[in-house]
C-alpha positions, 0 to 999 in steps of 0.5 A: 500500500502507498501514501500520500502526505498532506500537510500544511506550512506555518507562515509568520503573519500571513495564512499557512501553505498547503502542501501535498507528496507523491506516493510514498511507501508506508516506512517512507511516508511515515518517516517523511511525516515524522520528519516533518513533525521536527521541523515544528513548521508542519501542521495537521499532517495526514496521509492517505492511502490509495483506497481513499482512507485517511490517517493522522500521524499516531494512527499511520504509526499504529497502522504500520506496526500492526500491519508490519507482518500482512502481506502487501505489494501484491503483483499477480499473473494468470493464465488458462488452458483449455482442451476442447477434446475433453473441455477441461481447463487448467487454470494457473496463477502466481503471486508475488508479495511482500511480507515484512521485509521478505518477499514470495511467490507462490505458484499454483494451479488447478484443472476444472471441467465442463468449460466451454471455450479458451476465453472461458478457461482464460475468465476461470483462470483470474478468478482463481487467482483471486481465491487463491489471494483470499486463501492467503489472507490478502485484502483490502489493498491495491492488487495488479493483475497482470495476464495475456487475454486482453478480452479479460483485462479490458473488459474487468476494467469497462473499456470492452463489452462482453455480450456472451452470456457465460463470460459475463457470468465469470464478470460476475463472479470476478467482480463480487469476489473483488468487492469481497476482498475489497481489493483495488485492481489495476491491470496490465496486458503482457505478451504470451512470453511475459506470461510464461510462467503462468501458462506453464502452470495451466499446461501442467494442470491439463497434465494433471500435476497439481501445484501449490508452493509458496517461495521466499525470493532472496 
């Protein structure tokens, strides 16, 4: 999650300076604050996170040190396979985050059955990245998804229509799960090369290796 301060500027005998940052991670804007605090020039510091919640500078300490060990900087990547000969799909998902001062990836998949076409394996594939998020304990954060079907990405974001009945079912599903997890998506569309990794997840679920593994990354 990230922050951005604002504050007001003391002037001797005219009115205060507003002045607001950039976004900042927490430990950043919590010292960037505190500095401020020092200078004693600084008044009504707050910061606000990208989920539109605000924060004095006690509540931004106590946030931090309660929050220290959740999971945070959530990246995403989905994909999914289909076999028309036995409509199965394999779903694949990774997730990157950190976690204190730690990071990891956890790479899993699953292979369901009774999918109509690619595009449906492909809607069924984001929505269990999101179950897995959910079994992680992630919410309540900005999220990226990142994924190759464009059809997906743009439609969850508005700019696409999606007039078939099945596929709007699964942006149904996508987006109460979503809501649920009160969890703020931005997506990016990546080449089938950037998404390798993901892919291969799906293929071997078709194949029926089942995956689940959680990595610390150095």
């Amino acid at each position: 999650m990230k922050y951005r301060l604002e504050w007001d500027f003391k002037m001797k005998g005219s009115d205060n300076v507003h002045f607001s940052s950039d976004w900042l991670e927490g430990e950043a804007a919590l010292s960037v604050g505190e500095e401020l605090e020092r200078t004693g020039k600084a008044v009504d510091i707050s910061f606000e996170d990208e989920l539109g919640t605000s924060w004095t500078l006690k509540e931004m300490r106590k946030l931090l040190e309660e929050t220290e060990e959740d999971p945070h900087d959530v990246i995403v990547y989905f994909d999914g396979g289909f076999q028309k000969e036995t409509y199965e799909a394999g779903l694949g998902a990774v997730v990157f985050f950190k976690q204190g001062k730690k990071k990891y990836r956890v790479r899993a998949n699953e292979k369901i059955a009774e999918m109509e076409t690619n595009n449906e394996a492909e809607y069924a594939s984001m929505y269990f990245a999101l179950s897995l998020l959910e079994e992680y304990g992630i919410s309540s954060m900005p999220c990226e998804f990142r994924g190759d079907s464009q059809g997906v990405l743009k439609q969850l974001e508005g700019e696409w229509p999606c007039y078939e009945e099945v596929l709007n079912k699964w942006l149904d599903r996508i987006e109460k799960k979503l809501e649920d997890l009160k969890i703020k998506p931005s997506y990016k569309v990546l080449s089938r090369n950037e998404n390798k990794e993901a892919d291969k997840l799906a293929s071997q679920a078709l194949d029926g290796k089942k995956i689940m593994a959680k990595t610390q990354l150095l």
